[in-house]
C-alpha positions in Angstrom: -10.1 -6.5 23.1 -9.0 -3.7 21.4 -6.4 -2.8 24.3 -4.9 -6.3 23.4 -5.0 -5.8 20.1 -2.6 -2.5 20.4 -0.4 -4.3 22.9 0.4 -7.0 20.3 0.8 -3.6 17.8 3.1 -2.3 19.8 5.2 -5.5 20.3 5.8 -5.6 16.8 6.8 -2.2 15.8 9.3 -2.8 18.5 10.7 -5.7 16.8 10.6 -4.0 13.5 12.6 -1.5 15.2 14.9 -3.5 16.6 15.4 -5.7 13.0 16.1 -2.4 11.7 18.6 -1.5 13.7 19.9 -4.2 14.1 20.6 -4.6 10.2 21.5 -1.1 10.1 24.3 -2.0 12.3 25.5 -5.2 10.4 25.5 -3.1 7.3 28.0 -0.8 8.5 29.9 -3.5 10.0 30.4 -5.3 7.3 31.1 -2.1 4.8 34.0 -1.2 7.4 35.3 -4.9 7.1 35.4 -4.0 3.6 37.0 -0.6 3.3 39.9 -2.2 5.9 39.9 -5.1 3.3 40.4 -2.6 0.8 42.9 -0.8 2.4 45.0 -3.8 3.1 45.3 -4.8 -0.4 45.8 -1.3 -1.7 49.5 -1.1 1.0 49.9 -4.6 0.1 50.1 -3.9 -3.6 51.8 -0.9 -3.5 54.6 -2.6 -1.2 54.9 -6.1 -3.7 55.5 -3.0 -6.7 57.8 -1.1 -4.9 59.9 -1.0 -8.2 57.0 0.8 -10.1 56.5 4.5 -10.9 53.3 5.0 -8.1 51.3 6.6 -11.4 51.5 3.4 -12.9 50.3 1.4 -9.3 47.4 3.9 -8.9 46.3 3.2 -12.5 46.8 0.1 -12.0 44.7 -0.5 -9.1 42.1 2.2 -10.2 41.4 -0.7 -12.8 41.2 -3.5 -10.9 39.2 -1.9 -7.8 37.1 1.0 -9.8 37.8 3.3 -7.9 39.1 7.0 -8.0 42.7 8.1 -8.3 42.1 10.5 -5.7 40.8 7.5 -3.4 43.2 5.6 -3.8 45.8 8.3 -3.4 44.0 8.7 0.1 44.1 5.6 1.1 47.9 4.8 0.4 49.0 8.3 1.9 46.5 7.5 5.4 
């Protein structure tokens, strides 16, 4: 009995296991759809304000996505 009773033990910290992973995985999926996201609007805002001085686009877009200057000073120069 108790030999069953670790088999079916066993099967489920495999699954457990495998749930984990397997979210782990969709997580960083999805957080490198959104930094590609992220980088696409970034070029494709900095292109449509061509005419603008690229202080004023970074603080510009430092405001609407909260993020860095430095970041965002990455991502356009990448």
């Amino acid at each position: 009995m108790q030999d069953f009773i670790d088999s079916i033990d066993q099967k489920k910290t495999r699954k457990i296991i495998l749930l984990k992973q397997l979210l782990t995985f969709l997580k960083m999926k999805r957080s490198k759809e959104l930094v590609e996201k992220r980088k696409d609007f970034v070029n494709d805002y900095v292109k449509r304000n061509q005419d603008k001085q690229m202080k004023v686009i970074v603080t510009e877009l430092t405001e609407m996505l909260f993020l860095s200057e430095r970041t965002i000073y990455n991502i356009i120069q990448e």
